[in-house]
C-alpha positions in Angstrom: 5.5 9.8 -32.4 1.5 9.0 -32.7 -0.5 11.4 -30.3 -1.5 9.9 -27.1 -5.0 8.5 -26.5 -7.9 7.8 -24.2 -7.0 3.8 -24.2 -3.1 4.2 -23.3 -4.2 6.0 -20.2 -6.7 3.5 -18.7 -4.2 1.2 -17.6 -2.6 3.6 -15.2 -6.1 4.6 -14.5 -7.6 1.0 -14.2 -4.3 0.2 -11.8 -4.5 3.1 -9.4 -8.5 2.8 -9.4 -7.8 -0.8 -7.7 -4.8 -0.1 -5.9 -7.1 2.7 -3.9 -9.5 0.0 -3.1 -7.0 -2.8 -2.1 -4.7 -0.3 0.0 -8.0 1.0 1.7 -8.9 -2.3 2.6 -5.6 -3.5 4.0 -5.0 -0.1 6.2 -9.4 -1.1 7.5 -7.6 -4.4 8.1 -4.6 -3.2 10.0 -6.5 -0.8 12.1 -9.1 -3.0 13.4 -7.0 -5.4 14.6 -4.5 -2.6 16.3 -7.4 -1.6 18.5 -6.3 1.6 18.5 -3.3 0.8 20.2 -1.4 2.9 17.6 -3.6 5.6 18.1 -4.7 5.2 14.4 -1.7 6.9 13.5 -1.1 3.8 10.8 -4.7 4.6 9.7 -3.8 8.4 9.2 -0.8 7.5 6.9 -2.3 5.2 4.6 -5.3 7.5 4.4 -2.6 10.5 3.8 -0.8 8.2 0.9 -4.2 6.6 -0.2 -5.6 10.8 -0.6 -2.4 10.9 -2.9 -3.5 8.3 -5.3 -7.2 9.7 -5.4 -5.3 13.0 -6.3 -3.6 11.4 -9.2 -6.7 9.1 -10.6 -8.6 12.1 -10.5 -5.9 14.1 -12.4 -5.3 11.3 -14.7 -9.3 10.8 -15.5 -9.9 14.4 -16.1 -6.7 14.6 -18.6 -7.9 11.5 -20.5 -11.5 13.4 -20.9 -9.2 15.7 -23.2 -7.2 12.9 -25.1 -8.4 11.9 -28.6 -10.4 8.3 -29.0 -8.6 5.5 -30.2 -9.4 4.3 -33.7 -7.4 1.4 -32.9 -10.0 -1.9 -32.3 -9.1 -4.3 -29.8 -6.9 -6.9 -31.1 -7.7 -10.6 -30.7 -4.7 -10.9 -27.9 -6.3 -8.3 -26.2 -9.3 -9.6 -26.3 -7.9 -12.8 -25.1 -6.0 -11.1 -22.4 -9.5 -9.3 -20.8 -10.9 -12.9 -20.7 -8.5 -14.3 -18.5 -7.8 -11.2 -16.4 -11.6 -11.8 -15.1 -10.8 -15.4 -14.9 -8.2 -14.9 -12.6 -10.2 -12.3 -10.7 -12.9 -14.8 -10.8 -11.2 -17.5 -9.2 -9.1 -15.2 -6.5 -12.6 -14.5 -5.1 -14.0 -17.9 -5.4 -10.8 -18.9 -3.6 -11.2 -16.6 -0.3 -14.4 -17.9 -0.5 -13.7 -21.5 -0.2 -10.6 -20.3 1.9 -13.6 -18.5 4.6 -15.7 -21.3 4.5 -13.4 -24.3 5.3 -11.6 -22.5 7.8 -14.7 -22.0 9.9 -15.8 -25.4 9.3 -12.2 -26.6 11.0 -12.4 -23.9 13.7 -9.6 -22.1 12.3 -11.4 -18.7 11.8 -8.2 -16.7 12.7 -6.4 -17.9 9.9 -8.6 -16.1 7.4 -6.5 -12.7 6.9 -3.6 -15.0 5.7 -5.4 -17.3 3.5 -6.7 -13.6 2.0 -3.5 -12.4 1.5 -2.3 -16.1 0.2 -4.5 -15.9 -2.4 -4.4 -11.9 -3.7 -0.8 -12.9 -3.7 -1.4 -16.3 -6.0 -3.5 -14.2 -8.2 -0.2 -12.1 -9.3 1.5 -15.1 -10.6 -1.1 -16.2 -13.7 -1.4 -11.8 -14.4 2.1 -11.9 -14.6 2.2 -15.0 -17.2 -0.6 -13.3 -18.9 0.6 -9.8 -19.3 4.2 -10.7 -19.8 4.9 -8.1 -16.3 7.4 -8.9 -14.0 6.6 -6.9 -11.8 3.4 -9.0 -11.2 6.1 -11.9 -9.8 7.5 -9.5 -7.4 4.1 -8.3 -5.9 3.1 -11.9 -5.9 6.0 -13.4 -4.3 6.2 -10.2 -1.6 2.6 -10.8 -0.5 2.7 -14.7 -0.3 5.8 -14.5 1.8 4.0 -12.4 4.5 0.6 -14.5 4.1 3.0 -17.2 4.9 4.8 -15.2 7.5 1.2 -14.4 9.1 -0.1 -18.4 8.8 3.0 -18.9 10.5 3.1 -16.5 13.5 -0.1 -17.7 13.9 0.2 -21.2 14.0 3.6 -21.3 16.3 1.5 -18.9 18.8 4.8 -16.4 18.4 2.7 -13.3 18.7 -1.0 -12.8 19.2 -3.7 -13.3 16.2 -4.6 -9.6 16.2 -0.9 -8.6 15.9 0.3 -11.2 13.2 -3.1 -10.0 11.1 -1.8 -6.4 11.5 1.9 -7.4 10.2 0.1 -8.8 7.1 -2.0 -6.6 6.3 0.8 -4.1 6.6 2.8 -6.1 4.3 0.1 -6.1 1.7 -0.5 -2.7 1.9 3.0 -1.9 1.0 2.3 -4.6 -1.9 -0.6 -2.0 -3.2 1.2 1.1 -2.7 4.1 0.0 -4.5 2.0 -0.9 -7.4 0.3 2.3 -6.8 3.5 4.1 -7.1 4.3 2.2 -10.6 0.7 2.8 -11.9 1.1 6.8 -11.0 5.0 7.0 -12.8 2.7 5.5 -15.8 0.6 7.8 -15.9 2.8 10.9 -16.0 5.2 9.4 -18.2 2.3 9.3 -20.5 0.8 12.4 -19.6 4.1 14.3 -19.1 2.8 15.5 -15.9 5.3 17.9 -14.0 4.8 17.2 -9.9 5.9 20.7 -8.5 
């Protein structure tokens, strides 16, 4: 079995470092539109889960300092692969953007949390084509149904704008813990970490 290296570990590093990000955002999300109706007790669990994954990266980053260097070079699929990653990533953001600016133009400002959501859920379908994950298709499909599910609620006037943001943004936090989870199982799989 060839010895583990610094590249096999930057996936699960490179996943948990945006799934930190993403779940931070979506519990900012959720809080400001709960008003502190829940007391931020929504706030305090996705920061306690969020700490969790900073725990791990951390762990994770510092073990890779100790792992030997890859002589491998990147292969042409790789290569290939990184391209359209940051194409996809490229157009997810170009798409809020668009997504922000027409729905202020129509008035429809309160739609923008679901449109968000629409698209970081789109953006799983080419990653999963790309990277052969299908994983990627669950995560996609999960956040597009409650992007859908907020456009919706929103729409039909079933429950107020601040409420059907906070069931979204909920819903896509569970998205990025759940690839958080995956990225962390990675990681120690790789890294044969014990959790005591």
């Amino acid at each position: 079995m060839k010895p583990i290296t610094k590249k096999d570990i930057d996936k699960p590093i490179g996943g948990l470092f945006f799934m930190i990000i993403n779940t931070t955002i979506w519990a900012f999300i959720a809080e400001y539109y709960l008003e502190n109706k829940d007391y931020r007790l929504i706030g305090v669990l996705l920061g306690f889960i969020i700490t969790a994954f900073l725990y791990f990266y951390l762990t994770f980053t510092k073990a890779q300092k100790s792992l030997i260097e890859s002589t491998e070079e990147k292969t042409i699929e790789e290569k290939r692969k990184e391209k359209w990653f940051l194409i996809v990533f490229g157009l997810e953001g170009l798409g809020i953007l668009i997504a922000k600016n027409v729905l202020m133009n129509i008035h429809h400002d309160e739609l923008f949390i679901s449109f968000f959501a629409l698209a970081v859920g789109l953006h799983f379908f080419p990653l999963a084509k790309i990277f052969n994950r299908t994983f990627d298709y669950y995560m996609g499909a999960w956040t597009c149904l409650f992007a859908i599910l907020g456009i919706y609620l929103i729409t039909q006037k079933t429950i107020t704008v601040n409420f059907a943001n906070v069931v979204v943004s909920l819903g896509c936090a569970i998205a990025t813990i759940s690839y958080g989870v995956r990225m962390i199982n990675e990681g120690r799989k790789l890294l044969l970490i014990k959790v005591k």
